[in-house]
C-alpha positions in Angstrom: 5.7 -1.3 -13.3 2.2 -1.3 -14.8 2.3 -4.9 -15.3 3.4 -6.0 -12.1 0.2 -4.0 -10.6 -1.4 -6.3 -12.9 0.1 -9.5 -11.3 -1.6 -8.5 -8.1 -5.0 -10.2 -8.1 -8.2 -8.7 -7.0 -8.1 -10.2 -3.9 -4.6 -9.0 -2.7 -5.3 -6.1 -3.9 -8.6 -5.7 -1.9 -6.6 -7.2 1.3 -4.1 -4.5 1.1 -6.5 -1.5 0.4 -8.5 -2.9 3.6 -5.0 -3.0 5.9 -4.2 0.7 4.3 -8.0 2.1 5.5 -7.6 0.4 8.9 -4.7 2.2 9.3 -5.5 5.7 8.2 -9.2 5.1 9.9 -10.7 5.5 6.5 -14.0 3.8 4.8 -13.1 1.4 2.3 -15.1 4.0 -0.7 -12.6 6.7 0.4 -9.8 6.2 -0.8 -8.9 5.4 -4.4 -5.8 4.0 -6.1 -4.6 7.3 -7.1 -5.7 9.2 -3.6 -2.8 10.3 -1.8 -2.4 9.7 1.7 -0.7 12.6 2.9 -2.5 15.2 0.9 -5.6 13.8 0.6 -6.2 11.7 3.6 -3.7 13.7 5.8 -1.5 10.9 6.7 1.7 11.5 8.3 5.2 9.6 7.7 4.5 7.2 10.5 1.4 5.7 9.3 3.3 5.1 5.8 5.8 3.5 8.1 2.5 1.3 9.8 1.2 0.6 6.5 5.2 -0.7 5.2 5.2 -2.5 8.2 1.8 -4.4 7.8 3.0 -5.1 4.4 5.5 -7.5 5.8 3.5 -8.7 8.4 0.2 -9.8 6.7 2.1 -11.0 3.3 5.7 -12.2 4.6 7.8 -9.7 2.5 10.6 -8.0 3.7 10.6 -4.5 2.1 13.1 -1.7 2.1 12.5 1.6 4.2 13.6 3.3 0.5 9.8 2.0 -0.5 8.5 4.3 1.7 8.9 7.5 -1.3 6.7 5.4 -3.0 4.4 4.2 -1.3 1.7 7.4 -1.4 -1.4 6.8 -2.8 -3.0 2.9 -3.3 -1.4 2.0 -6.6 2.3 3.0 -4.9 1.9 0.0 -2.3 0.3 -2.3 -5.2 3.8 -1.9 -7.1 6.0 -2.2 -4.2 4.4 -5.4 -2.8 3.7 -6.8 -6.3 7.9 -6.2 -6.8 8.5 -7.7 -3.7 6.0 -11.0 -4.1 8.3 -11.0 -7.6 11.3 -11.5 -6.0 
């Protein structure tokens, strides 16, 4: 897993934290990879759903609503997209 995070480069992974803080109206220095969006940024399930769904739209993935358990903190959505750009 690790080392598809590390596939990401700097820049995706700087476009996808910026698409995660528009949608949970965060500043960019907020949140951090390991931050959790539920418990730390009080999120609910439809803004995962929003962020899964930007996903697809900004980078042209198609990505299974089974990502969703995954996807809760910054380095969840680095792994899932990284999987998916993979494919």
């Amino acid at each position: 897993m690790t080392t598809q995070i590390a596939d990401l480069s700097t820049e995706r992974k700087a476009e996808i934290k910026e698409i995660v803080c528009d949608i949970l109206e965060l500043e960019l220095d907020e949140v951090t990879d390991t931050s959790l969006f539920k418990e730390e940024h009080d999120a609910d399930s439809l803004r995962t759903i929003e962020i899964l769904a930007s996903m697809e739209r900004n980078f042209g993935l198609v990505l299974e609503q089974a990502e969703l358990s995954r996807m809760v903190n910054l380095a969840g959505v680095y792994a899932v997209v990284a999987e998916a750009e993979g494919k």
